[in-house]
C-alpha positions as CSV (number, residue, x, y, z in Angstrom):
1,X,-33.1,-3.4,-142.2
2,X,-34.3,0.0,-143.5
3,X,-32.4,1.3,-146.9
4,X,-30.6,3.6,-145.1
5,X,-29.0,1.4,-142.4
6,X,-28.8,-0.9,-144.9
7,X,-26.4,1.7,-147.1
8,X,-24.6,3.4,-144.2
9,X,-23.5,-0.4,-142.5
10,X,-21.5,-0.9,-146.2
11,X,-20.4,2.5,-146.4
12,X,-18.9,2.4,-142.7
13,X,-17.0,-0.8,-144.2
14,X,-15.7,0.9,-147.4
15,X,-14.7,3.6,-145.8
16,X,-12.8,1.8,-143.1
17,X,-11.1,-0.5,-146.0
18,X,-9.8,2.9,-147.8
19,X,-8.8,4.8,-144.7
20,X,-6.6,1.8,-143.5
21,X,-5.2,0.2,-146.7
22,X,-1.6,0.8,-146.4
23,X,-1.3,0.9,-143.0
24,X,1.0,-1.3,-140.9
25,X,0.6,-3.1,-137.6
26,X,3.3,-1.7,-135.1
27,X,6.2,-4.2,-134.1
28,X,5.9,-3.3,-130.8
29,X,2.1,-3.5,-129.7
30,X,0.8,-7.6,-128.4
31,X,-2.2,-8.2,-129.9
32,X,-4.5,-11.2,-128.3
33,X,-7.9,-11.0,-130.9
34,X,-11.1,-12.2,-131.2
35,X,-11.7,-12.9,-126.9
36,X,-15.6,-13.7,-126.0
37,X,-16.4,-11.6,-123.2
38,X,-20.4,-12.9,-123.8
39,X,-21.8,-15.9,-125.2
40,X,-22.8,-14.6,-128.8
41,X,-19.9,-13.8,-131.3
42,X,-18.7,-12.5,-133.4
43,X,-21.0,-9.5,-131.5
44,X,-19.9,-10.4,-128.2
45,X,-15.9,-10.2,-129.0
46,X,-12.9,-8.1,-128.0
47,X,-9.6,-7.2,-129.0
48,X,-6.7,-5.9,-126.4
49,X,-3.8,-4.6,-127.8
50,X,-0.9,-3.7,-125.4
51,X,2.7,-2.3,-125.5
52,X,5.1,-5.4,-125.7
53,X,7.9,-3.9,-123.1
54,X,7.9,-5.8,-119.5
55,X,6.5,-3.4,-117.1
56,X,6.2,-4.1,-113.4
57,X,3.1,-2.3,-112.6
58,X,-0.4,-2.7,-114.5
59,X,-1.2,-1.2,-117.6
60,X,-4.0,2.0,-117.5
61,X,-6.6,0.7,-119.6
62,X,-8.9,2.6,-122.5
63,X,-12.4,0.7,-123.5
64,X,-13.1,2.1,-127.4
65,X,-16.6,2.4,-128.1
66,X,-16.9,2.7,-131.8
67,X,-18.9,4.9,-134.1
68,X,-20.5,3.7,-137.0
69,X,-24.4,4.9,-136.6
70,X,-26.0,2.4,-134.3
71,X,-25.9,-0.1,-136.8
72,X,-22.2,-0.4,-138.5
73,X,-18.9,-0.8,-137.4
74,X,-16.7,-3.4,-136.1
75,X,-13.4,-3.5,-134.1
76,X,-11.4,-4.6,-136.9
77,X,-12.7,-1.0,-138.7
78,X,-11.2,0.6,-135.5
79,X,-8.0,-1.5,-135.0
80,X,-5.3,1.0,-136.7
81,X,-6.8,3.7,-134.3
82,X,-6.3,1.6,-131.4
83,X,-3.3,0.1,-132.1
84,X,-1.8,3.9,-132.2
85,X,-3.8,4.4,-128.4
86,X,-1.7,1.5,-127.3
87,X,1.5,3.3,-128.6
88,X,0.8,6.1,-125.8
89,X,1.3,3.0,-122.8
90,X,-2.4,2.0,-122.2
91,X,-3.9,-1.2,-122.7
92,X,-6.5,-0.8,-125.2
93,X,-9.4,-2.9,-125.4
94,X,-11.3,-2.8,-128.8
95,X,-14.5,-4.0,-128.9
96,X,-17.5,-5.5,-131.1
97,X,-20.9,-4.8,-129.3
98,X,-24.8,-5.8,-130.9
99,X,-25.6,-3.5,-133.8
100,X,-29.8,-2.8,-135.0
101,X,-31.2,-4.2,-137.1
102,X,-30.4,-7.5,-135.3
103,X,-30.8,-6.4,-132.3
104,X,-32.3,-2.7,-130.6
105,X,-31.5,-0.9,-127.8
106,X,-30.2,-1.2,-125.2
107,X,-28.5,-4.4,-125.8
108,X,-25.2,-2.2,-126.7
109,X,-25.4,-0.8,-123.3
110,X,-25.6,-4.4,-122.1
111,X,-22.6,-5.3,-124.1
112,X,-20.6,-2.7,-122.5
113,X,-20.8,-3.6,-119.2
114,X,-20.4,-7.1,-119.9
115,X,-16.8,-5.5,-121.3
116,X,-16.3,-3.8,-118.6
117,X,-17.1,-7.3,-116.3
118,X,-14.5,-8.9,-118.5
119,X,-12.1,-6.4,-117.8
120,X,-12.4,-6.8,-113.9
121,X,-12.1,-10.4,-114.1
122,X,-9.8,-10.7,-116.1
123,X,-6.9,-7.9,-114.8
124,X,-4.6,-10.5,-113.5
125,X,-4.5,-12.0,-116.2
126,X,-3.7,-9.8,-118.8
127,X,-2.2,-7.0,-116.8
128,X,-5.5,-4.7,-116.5
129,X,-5.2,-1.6,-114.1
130,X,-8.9,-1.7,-113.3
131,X,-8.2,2.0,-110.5
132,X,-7.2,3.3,-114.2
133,X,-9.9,2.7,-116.4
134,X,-10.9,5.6,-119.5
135,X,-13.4,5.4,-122.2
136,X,-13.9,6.8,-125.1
137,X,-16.8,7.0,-128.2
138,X,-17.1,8.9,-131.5
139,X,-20.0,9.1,-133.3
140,X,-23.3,6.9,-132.7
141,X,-20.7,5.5,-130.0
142,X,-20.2,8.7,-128.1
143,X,-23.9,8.1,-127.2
144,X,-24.1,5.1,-126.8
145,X,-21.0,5.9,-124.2
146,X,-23.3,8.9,-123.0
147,X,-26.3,6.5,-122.1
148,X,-24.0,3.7,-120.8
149,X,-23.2,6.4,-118.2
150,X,-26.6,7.4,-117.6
151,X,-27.9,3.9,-116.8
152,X,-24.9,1.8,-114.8
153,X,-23.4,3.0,-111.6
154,X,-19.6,2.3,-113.0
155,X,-17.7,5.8,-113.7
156,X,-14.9,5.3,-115.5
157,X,-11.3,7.7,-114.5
158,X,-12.5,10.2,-117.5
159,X,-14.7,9.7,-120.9
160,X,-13.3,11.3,-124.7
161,X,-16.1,12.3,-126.6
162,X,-15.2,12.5,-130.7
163,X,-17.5,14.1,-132.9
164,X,-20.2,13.0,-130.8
165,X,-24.0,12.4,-131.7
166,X,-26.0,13.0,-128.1
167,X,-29.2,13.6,-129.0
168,X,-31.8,12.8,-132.4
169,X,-34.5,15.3,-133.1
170,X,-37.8,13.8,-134.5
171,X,-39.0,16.9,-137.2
172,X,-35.6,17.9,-137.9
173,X,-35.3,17.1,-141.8
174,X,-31.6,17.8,-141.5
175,X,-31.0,14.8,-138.7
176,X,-30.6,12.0,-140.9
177,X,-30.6,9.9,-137.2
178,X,-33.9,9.8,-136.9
179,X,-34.1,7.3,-139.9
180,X,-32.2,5.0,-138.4
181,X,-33.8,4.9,-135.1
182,X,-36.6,3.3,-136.7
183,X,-33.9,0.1,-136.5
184,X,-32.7,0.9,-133.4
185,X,-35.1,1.4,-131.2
186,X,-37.4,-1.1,-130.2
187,X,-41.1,-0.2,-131.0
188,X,-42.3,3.5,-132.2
189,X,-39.9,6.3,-132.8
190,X,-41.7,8.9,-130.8
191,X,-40.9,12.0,-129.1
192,X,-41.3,10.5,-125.9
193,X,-38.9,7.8,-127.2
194,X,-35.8,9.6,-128.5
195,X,-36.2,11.9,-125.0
196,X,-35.2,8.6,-123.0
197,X,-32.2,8.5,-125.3
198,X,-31.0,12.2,-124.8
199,X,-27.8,12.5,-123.5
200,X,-28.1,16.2,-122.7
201,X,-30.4,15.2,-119.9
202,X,-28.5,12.9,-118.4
203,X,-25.1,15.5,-117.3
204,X,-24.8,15.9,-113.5
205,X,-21.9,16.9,-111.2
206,X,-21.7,13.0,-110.6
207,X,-20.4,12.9,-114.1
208,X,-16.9,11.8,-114.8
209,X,-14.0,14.2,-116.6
210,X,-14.6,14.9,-119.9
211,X,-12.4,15.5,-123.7
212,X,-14.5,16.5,-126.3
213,X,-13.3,16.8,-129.5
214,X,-14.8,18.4,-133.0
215,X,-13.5,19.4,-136.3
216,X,-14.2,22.2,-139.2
217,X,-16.5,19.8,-141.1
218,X,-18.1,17.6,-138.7
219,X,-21.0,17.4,-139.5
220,X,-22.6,17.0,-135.6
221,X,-20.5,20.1,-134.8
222,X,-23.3,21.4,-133.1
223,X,-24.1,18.6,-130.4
224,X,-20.7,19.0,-129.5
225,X,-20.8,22.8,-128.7
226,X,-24.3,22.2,-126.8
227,X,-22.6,19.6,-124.6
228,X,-19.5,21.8,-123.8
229,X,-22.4,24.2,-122.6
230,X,-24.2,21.7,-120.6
231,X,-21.1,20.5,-119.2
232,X,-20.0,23.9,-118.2
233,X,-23.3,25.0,-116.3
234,X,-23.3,21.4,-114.4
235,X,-19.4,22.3,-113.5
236,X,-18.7,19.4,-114.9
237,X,-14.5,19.3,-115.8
238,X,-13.8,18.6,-119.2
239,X,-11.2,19.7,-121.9
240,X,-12.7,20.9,-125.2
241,X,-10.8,21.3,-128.3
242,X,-11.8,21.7,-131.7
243,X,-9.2,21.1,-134.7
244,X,-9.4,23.0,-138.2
245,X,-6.6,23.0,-141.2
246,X,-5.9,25.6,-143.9
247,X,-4.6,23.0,-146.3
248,X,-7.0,20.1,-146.0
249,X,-10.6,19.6,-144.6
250,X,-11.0,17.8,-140.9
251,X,-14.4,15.8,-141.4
252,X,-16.6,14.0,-139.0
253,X,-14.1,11.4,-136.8
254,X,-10.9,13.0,-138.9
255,X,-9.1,11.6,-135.7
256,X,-9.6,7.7,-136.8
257,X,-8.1,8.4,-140.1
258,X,-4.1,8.2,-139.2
259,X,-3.3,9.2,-142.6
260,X,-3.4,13.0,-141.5
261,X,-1.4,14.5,-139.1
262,X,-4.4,16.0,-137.0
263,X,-5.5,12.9,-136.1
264,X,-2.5,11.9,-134.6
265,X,-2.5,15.3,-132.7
266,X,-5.6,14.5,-131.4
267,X,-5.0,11.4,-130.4
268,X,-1.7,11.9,-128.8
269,X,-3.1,14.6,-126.9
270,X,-6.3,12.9,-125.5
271,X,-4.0,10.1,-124.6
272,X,-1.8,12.6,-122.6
273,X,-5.1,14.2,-121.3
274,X,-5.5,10.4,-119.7
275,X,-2.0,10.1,-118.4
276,X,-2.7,13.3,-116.2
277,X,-5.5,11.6,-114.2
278,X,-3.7,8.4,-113.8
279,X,-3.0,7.3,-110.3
280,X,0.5,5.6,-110.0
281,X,-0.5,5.4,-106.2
282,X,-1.1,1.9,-106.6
């Protein structure tokens, strides 16, 4: 593991320890932990969280796909975050996936559709609406969410894209990315190789509905106004919004901090975003 991955995976860890602390489980969300949807945990584990109340009909379902640069992050650094998604009425399935150094791409891919196997096969079971199923990624996770899309014929109801990170530059000296892609991918970093990886190139009018989300101080600001371009000029639908504050500053994936009240704002309304594609046909 380079220094730098090596550094960010314990930041991501801190940070998610600070961010939480304090925070308390809702009373009214089930939680069933730690579920092997593939043979190798902890990597290969989920958490579902749903809303407690009896409900006749099956539960729309959000897949998180967490940030955390390729090579941090866990569910349990994203479980306030989804515990509040479940609040809005989904089902809300949290999960781990195989981080670089230990293993390169695209075995996250592979993970998520192995989670989105599990979900099928399990529905009855745990009350899955499978016609209802949204994503969503921040971060490293947005493209890792981008390239699942690009490479496996299941399209989700609608994706959320948070702060995204679509594509790494190789000369830039201002994308720190590109460092850790010598962890992530598998063999040299080349031109050639981060091209595969762009998620610019791989927007169609096949794509699925789109949020996209940035913030004052993110820091991939940028990526995120390029995609609403690219989505725009494929006519692909999407919902862009873009939160600032005059009293406090909104940094890179502000909406998984629920201490502020812009994240909840964001969240609520992505959530409600959802709700309007839903089909209650069923």
């Amino acid at each position: 593991m380079s220094k730098r991955s090596e550094y960010l995976r314990e930041n991501s860890r801190k940070k998610s320890e600070e961010r939480n602390k304090g925070l308390v489980e809702p009373a009214q969300i089930e939680q069933i932990n730690d579920i092997a949807y593939g043979p190798l945990t902890p990597w290969q584990t989920l958490d579902l969280y749903k809303p407690k109340q009896k409900t006749p009909k099956d539960l729309p379902v959000i897949i998180s796909i967490h940030g955390g640069g390729w090579i941090g992050g866990s569910k349990e650094e994203y479980k306030f975050y989804c515990l509040s998604l479940a609040e809005q009425g989904f089902a809300i399935i949290n999960c781990n996936y195989r981080l670089a150094p230990e293993y390169t791409y695209p075995s996250p891919l592979e993970d998520i559709e192995r989670v989105i196997d599990w979900s099928f096969q399990h529905s009855k079971e745990y009350g899955l609406d499978t016609t209802n199923i949204f994503m969503i990624g921040d971060s490293a996770g947005a493209h890792l969410l981008g390239m699942y899309l690009s490479l496996y014929p299941f399209r989700p109801k609608a994706v959320a894209f948070n702060c995204g990170k679509f594509h790494i530059t190789e000369n830039d000296p201002h994308d720190r990315a590109i460092e850790l892609m010598k962890d992530f991918l598998p063999g040299e970093v080349s031109l050639e190789a981060l091209e595969k990886i762009n998620v610019f190139h791989t927007i169609d009018q096949n794509y699925p509905p789109v949020y996209i989300v940035t913030s004052q101080e993110d820091f991939l600001q940028s990526q995120t106004i390029q995609m609403v371009a690219i989505l725009q000029s494929n006519k692909v639908p999407f919902t862009f919004q873009f939160y600032a504050s005059k009293t406090h500053t909104l940094n890179h994936v502000f909406h998984i901090d629920l201490r502020i009240p812009e994240a909840k704002i964001c969240n609520t309304n992505e959530c409600n975003y959802f709700k309007t594609l839903i089909d209650y046909k069923r």
